[in-house]
VEXDREN-2710 file (C-alpha; in Angstrom, 1 decimal):
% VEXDREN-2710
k/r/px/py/pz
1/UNK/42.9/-1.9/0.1
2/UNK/43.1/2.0/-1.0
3/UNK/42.7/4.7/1.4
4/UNK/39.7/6.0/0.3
5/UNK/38.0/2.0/0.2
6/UNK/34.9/1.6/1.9
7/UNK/33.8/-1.5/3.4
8/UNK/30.2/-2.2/3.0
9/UNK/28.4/-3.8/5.9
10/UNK/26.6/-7.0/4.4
11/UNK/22.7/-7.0/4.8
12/UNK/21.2/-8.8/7.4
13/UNK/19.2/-12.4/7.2
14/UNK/15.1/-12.1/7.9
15/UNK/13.1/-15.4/8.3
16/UNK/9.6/-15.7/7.3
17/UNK/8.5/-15.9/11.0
18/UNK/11.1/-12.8/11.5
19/UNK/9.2/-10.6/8.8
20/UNK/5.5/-11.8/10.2
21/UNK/6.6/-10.0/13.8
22/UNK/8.1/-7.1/11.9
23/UNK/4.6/-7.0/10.2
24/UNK/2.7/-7.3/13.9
25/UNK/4.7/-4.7/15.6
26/UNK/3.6/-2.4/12.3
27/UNK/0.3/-3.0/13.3
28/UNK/0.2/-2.4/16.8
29/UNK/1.8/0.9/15.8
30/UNK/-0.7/1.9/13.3
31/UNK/-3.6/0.7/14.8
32/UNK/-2.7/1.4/18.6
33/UNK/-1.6/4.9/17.8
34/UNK/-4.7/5.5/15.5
35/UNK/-7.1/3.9/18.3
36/UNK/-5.2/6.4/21.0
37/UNK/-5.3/9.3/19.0
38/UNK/-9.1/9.3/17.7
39/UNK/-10.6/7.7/21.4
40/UNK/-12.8/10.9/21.8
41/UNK/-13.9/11.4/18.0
42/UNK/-16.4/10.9/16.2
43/UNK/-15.2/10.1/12.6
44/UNK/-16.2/6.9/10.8
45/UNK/-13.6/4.4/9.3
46/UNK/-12.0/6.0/6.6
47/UNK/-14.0/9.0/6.2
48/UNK/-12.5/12.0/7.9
49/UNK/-14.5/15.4/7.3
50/UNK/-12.3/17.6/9.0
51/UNK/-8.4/18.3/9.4
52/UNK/-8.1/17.2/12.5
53/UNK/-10.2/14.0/11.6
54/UNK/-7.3/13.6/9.1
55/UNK/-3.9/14.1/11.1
56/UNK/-5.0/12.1/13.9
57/UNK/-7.0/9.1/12.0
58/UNK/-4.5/9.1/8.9
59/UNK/-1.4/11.3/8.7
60/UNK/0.2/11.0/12.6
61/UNK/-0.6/7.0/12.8
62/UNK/0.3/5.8/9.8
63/UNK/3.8/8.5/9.5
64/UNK/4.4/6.5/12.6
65/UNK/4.3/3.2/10.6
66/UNK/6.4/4.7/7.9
67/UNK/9.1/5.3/10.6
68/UNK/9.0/1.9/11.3
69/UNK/9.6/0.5/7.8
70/UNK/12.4/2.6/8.0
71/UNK/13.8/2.0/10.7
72/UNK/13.2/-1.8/9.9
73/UNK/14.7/-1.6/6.6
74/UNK/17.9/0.3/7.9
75/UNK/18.8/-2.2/10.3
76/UNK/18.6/-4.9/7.9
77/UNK/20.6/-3.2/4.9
78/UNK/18.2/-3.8/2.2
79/UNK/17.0/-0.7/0.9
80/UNK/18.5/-1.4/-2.5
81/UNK/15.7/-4.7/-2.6
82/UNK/13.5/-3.2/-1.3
83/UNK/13.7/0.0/-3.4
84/UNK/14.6/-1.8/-6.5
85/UNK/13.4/-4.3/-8.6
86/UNK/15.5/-6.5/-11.0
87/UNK/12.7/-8.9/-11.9
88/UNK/11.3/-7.5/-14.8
89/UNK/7.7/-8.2/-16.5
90/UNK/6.6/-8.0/-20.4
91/UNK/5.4/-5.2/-21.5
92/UNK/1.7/-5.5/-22.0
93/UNK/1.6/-5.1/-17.9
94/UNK/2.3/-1.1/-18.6
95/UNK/-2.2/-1.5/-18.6
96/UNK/-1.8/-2.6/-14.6
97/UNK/-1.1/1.2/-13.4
98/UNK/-2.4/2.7/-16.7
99/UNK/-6.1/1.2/-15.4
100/UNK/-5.6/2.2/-11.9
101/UNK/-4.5/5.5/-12.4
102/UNK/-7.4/6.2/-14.8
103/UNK/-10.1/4.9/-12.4
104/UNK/-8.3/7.7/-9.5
105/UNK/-8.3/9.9/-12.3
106/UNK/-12.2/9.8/-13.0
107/UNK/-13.3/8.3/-9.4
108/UNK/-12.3/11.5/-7.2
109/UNK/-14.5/13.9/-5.8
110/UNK/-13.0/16.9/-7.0
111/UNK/-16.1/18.9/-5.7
112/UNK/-16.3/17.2/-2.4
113/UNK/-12.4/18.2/-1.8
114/UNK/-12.7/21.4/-3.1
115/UNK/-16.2/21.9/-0.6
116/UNK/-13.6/21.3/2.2
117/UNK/-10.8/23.1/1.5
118/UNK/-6.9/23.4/0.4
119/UNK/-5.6/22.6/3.4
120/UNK/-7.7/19.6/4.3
121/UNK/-7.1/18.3/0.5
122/UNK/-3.3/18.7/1.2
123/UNK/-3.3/17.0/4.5
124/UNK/-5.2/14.1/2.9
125/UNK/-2.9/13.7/0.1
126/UNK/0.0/13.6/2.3
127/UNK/-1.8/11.3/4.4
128/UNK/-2.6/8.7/1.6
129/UNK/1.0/9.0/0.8
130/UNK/1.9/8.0/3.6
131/UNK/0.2/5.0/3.5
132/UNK/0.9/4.1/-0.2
133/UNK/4.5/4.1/1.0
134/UNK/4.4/2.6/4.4
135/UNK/2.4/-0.3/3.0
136/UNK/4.6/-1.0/-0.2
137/UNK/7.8/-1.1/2.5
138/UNK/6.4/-3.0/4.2
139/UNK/4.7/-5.7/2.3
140/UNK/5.8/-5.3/-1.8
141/UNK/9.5/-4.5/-0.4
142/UNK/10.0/-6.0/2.8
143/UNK/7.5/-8.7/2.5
144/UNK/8.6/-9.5/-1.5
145/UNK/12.6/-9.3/-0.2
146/UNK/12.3/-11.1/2.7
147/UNK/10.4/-14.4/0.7
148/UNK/12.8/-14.0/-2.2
149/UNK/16.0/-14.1/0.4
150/UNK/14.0/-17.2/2.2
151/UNK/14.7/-19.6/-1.1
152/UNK/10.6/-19.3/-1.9
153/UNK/10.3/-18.9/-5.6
154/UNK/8.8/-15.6/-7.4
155/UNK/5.6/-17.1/-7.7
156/UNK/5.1/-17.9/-3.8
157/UNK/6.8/-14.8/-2.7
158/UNK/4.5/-12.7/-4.9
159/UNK/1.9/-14.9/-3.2
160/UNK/2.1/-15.3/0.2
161/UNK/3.2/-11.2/0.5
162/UNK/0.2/-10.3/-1.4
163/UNK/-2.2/-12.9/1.5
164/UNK/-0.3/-11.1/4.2
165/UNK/-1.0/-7.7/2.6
166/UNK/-4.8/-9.0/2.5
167/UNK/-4.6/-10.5/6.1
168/UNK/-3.4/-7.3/7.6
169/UNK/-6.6/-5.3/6.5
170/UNK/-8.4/-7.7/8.9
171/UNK/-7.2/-5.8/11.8
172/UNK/-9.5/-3.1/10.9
173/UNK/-11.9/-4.8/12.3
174/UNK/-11.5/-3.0/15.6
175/UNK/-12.3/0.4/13.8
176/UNK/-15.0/-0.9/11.7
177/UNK/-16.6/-4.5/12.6
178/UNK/-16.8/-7.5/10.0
179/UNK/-17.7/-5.5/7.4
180/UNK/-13.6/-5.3/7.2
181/UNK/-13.5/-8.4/5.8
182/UNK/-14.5/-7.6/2.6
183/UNK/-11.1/-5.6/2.5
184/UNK/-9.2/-8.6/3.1
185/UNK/-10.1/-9.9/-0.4
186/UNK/-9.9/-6.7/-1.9
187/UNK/-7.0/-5.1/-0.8
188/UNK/-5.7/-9.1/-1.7
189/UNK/-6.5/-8.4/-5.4
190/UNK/-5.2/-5.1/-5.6
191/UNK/-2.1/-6.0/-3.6
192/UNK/-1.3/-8.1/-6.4
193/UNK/-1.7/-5.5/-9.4
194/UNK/0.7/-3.2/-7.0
195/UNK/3.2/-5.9/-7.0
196/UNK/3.2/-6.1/-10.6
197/UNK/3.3/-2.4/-11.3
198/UNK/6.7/-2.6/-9.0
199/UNK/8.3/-5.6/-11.2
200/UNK/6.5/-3.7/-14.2
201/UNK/8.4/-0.5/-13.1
202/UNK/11.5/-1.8/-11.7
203/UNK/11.0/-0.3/-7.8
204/UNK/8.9/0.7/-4.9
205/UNK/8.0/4.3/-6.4
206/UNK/5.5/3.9/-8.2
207/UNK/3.2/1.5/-6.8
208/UNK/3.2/3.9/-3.9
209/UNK/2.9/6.7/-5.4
210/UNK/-0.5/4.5/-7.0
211/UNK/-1.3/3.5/-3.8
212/UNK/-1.5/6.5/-2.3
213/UNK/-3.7/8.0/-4.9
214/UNK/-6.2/5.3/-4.9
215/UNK/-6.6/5.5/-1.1
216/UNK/-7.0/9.2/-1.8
217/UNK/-9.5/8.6/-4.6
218/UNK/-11.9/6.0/-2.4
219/UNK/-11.2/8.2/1.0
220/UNK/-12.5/11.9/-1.4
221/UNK/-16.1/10.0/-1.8
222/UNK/-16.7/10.2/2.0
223/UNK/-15.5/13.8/2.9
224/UNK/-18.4/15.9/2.6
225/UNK/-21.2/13.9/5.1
226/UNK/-24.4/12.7/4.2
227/UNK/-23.5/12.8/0.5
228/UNK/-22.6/10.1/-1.5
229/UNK/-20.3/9.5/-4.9
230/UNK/-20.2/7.2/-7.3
231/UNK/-16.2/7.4/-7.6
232/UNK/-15.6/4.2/-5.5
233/UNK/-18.2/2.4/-8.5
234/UNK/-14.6/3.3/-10.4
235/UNK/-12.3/1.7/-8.5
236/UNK/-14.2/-1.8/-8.5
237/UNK/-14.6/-1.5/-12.0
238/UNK/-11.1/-0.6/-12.5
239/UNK/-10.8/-4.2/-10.2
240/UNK/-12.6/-6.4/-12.2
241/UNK/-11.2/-5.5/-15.5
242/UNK/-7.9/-5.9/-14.1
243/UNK/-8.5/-9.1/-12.6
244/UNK/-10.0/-10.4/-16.0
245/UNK/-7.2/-9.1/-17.5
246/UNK/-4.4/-10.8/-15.4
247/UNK/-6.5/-14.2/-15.1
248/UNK/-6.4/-14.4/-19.7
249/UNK/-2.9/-13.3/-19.9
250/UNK/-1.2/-15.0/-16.3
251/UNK/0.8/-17.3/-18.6
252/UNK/2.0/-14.3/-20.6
253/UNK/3.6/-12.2/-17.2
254/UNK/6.9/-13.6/-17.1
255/UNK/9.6/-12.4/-19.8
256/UNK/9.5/-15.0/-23.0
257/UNK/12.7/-17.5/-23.0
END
């Protein structure tokens, strides 16, 4: 071996079981730290109106969540996985994130952030970020790596990381009541676009970068109280084409032989 050799230290083995209590731990952390942090005020789910509604609701919890994928992924050694893809997709899935990012596009209250300022706007964005990348590390690259390394084939992994995507949203219920169930099913769907935009794009970047900006898009409608916007309308549009879309061409995801 030449002097100037480095040994590589091999990544580490995660079970299914193993990632499911990584993905509880993230979830005490997020939720814990967002219930500690917003105990005295009075911001609905999802709808902060003022900047400190925004640090401690979105941008301080879920930054703490991101440490955690980090620190998660570090320890295990599989940030090339989780950052890159090798499974590539045919091309016609390009219209995944082209919908998406058409429907943030059109769907966000430009006025609404403007009527609250710069610095609340950047805060937000930074925030959403934050979550588009803490949630793709955590479910479309640990999740998708750690069913992959388990023996499951592409279709299951892509499966059952997408229902625990879905499943996690559940725990909103202690910010918001049943009406977080409905999330379940759509953050499901959507989960499933993201993970083809990251075979689709051969990484982790940009389905969060996608992620974040549709969080951001859905969160602008509710920033300025008591008026409403019709950009959300958007973003379940944007869901429903999609999922006709993916349901007529399923067959026609995988590269041809």
């Amino acid at each position: 071996m030449g002097e100037h050799s480095v040994v590589k230290a091999p990544a580490r083995n995660l079970s299914v079981w193993g990632y499911v209590a990584v993905v509880v731990a993230y979830l005490v952390v997020v939720q814990g730290s967002s219930l500690f942090l917003t105990r005295d005020l009075d911001s609905e789910y999802a709808a902060p109106t003022t900047v400190d509604a925004v640090w401690r609701s979105i941008t301080v919890p879920v930054g703490l969540s991101l440490l955690v994928v980090v620190g998660v992924v570090t320890a295990l050694g599989w940030w090339r996985p989780v950052l890159v893809d090798d499974k590539p997709v045919r091309p016609w899935v390009i219209a995944v994130p082209t919908i998406m990012l058409a429907a943030i596009v059109l769907g966000t209250n430009y006025a609404g952030l403007a009527d609250r300022g710069l610095g609340f706007t950047a805060l937000l964005l930074i925030g959403a970020l934050f979550v588009g990348f803490a949630e793709e590390g955590m479910f479309r690259g640990l999740g998708l790596t750690a069913f992959r390394r388990n023996g499951f084939s592409e279709g299951k992994a892509a499966l059952w990381s997408t229902v625990i995507f879905g499943l996690a949203h559940a725990t909103n219920v202690i910010s918001e009541g049943p009406g977080s169930f409905v999330q379940v099913l759509v953050a499901a769907l959507s989960g499933y676009f993201l993970y083809l935009v990251r075979r689709r794009s051969a990484g982790l970047l940009l389905p969060a970068v996608v992620h974040g900006l549709w969080d951001f898009s859905l969160i602008s409608a509710s920033v300025v109280p008591g008026k409403g916007y019709f950009g959300p309308v958007l973003n379940i549009l944007a869901l429903v084409v999609l999922t006709v879309l993916v349901l007529v061409r399923r067959h026609q995801v995988e590269p041809a032989r």
